[in-house]
C-alpha positions as CSV (number, residue, x, y, z in Angstrom):
1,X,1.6,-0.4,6.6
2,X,-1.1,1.3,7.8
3,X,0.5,5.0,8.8
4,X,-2.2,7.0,11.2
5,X,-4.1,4.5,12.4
6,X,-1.5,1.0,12.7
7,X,1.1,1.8,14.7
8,X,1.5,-1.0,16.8
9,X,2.1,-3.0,13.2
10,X,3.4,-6.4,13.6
11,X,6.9,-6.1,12.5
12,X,8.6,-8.2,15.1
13,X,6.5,-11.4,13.4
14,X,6.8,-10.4,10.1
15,X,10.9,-10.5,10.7
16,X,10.0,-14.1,12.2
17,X,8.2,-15.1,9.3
18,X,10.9,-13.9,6.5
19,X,13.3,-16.0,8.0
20,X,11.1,-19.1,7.4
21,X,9.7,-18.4,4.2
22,X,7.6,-15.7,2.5
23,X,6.0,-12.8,5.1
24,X,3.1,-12.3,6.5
25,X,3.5,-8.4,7.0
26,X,4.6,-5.2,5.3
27,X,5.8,-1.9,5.6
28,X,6.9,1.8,4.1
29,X,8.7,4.7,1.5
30,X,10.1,8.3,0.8
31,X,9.5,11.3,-1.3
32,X,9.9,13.3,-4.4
33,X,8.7,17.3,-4.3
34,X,5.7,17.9,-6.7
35,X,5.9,19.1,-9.9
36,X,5.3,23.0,-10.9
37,X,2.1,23.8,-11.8
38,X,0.9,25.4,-14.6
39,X,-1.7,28.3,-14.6
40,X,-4.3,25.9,-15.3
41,X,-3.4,24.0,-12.5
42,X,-2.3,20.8,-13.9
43,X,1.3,20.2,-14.0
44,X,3.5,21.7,-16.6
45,X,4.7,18.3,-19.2
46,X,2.1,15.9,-16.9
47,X,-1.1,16.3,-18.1
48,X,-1.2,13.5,-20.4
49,X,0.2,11.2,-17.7
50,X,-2.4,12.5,-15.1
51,X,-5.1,11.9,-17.6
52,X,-4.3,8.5,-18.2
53,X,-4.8,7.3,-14.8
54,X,-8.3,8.9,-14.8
55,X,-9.8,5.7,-15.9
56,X,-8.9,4.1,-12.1
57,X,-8.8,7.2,-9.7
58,X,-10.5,10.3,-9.7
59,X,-9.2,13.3,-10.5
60,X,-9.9,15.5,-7.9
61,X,-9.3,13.4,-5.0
62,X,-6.1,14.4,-2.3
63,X,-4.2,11.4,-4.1
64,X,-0.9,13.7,-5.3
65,X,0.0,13.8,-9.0
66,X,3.6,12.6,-8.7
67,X,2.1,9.2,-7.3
68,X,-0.8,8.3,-9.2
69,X,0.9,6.2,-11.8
70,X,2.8,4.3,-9.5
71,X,-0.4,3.5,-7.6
72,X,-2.6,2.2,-10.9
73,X,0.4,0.1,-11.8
74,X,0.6,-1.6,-8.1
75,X,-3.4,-2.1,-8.3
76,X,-3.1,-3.8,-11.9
77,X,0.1,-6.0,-10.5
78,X,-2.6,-9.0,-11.4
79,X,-5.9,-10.3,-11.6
80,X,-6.5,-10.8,-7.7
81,X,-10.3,-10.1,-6.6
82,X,-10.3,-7.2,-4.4
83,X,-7.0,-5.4,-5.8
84,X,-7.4,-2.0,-7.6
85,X,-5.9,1.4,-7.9
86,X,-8.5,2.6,-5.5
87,X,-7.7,-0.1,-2.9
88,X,-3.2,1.0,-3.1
89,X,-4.4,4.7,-2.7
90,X,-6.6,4.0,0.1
91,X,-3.9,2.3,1.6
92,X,-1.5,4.8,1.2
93,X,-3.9,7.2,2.9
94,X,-4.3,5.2,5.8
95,X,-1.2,4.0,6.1
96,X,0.9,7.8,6.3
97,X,-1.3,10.2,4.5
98,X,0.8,9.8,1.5
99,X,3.7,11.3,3.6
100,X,6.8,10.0,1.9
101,X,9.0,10.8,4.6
102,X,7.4,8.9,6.9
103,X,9.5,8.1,10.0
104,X,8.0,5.5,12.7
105,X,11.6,4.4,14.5
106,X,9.5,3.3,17.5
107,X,7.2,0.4,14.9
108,X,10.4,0.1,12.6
109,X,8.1,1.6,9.9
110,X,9.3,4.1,7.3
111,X,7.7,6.3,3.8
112,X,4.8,6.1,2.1
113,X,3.5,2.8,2.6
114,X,4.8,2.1,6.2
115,X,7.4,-0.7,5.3
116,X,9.5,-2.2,7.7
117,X,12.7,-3.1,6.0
118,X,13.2,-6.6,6.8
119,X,9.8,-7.2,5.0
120,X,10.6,-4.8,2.0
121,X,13.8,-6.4,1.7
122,X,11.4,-9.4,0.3
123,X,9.4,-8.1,-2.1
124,X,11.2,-5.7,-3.1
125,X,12.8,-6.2,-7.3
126,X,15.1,-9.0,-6.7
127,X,14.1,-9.7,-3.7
128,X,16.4,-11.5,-1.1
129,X,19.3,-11.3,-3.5
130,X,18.9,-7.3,-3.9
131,X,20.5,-5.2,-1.1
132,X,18.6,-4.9,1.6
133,X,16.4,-1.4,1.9
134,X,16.9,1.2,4.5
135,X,15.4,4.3,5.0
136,X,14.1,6.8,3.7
137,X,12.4,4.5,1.1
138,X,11.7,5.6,-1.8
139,X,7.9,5.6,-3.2
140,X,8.7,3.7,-6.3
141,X,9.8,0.9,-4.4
142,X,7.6,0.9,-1.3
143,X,4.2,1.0,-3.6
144,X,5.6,-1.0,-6.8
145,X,6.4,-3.9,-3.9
146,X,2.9,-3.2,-2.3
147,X,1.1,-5.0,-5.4
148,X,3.8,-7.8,-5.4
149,X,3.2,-8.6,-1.8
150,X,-0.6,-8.5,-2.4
151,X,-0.6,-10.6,-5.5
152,X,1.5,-13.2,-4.0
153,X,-0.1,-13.6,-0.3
154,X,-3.6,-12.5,-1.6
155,X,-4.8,-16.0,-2.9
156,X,-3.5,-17.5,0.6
157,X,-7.0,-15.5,2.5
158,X,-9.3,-15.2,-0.2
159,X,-11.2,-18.4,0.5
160,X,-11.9,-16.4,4.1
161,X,-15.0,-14.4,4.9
162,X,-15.1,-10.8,4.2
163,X,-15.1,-8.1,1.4
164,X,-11.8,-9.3,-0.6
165,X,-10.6,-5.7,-0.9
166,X,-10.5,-5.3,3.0
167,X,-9.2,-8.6,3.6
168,X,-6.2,-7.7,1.4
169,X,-6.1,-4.3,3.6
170,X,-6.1,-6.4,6.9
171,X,-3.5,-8.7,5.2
172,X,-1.1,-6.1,4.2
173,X,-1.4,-5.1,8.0
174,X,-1.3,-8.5,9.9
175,X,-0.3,-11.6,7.3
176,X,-1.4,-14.7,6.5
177,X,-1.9,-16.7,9.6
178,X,-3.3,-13.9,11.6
179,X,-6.4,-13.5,9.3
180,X,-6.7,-17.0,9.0
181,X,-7.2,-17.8,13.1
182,X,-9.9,-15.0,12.6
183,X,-11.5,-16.6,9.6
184,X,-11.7,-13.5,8.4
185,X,-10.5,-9.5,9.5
186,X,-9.2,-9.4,12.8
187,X,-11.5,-6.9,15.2
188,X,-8.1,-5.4,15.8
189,X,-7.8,-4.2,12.3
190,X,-11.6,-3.4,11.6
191,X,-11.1,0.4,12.4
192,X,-8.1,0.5,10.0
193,X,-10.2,-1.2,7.3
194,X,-13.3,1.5,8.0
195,X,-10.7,3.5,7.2
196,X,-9.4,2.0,4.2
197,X,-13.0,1.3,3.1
198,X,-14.0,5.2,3.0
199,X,-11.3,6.6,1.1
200,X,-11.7,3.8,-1.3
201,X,-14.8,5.4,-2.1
202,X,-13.3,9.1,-2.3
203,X,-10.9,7.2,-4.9
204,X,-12.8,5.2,-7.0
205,X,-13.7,7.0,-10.6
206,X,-17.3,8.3,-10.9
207,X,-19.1,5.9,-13.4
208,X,-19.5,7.7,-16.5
């Protein structure tokens, strides 16, 4: 998951752990070319869409237009303390810039949100029974199955120490049982978490 700054992502274990039971780990997605823009600025048939997510991200942050509504759904997946639209978008930031063609052959990692196939193949719709993903990934899938992963493994760490958004960064990137023999974030993931942690503020909506 986490594109610039987690390269060295734990996709080996999270292969391991599929073939148990549920993962610890995920991984990444592909792209879809920005709409036209209108002379206002706002994309021609889109600004009642873009509007609409206003309510969970702000408006004039980097997060891209084409994306934004894919991202509030993934952060409204449940009720889960910690989860938001802010928290996916920071993710996505952290994890490839929001590059959907992401390509990490070397960490099996791939798109958007840095999946790793084998782990997608889980939580993607369907799951196990669906084909299994390769890349390029497509941004629909990698961040709808973002929130599914977080809503399902989320309630496994949240009895742990630590701010619950950041724990569910630090999951996304090492699992279950890593955070757990931490009690907590893992110091190898705190500088991803900074990370996630200031663009969460760039994303969250100013208070009216």
């Amino acid at each position: 998951m986490a594109g610039v700054a987690a390269g060295a992502v734990v996709a080996t274990a999270a292969i391991v752990t599929l073939a148990v039971a549920l993962p610890d780990t995920p991984q990444r997605t592909p792209a879809t070319p920005a709409p036209q823009s209108s002379a206002a600025g706002t994309p021609e048939g889109r600004q009642d869409e873009y509007d609409s997510t206003a309510a969970w991200l702000r408006t004039d942050s980097d997060i891209p237009r084409e994306y934004r509504k894919m991202i509030v759904a993934a952060g409204r997946h449940c009720e889960l303390p910690g989860l938001s639209p802010a928290l996916i978008a920071a993710m996505l930031k952290a994890e490839s810039g929001f590059d959907p063609n992401l390509d990490d052959p070397r960490n099996n990692e791939y798109g958007i949100a840095r999946w790793t196939p084998e782990v997608l193949w889980h939580w993607q719709p369907g799951g196990l029974q669906s084909p299994k993903p390769s890349p390029p990934l497509s941004p629909e899938l990698s961040i709808s199955s973002m929130g599914r992963f977080l809503c399902t493994l989320g309630p496994r760490v949240s009895d742990l120490p630590g701010d619950p958004a950041l724990k569910l960064a630090a999951l996304y990137r090492s699992g279950v049982q890593v955070l757990k023999r931490a009690n907590g974030i893992p110091d190898k993931w705190r500088p991803y978490t900074t990370k996630v942690a200031r663009y969460m503020r760039d994303y969250q909506p100013e208070p009216d």
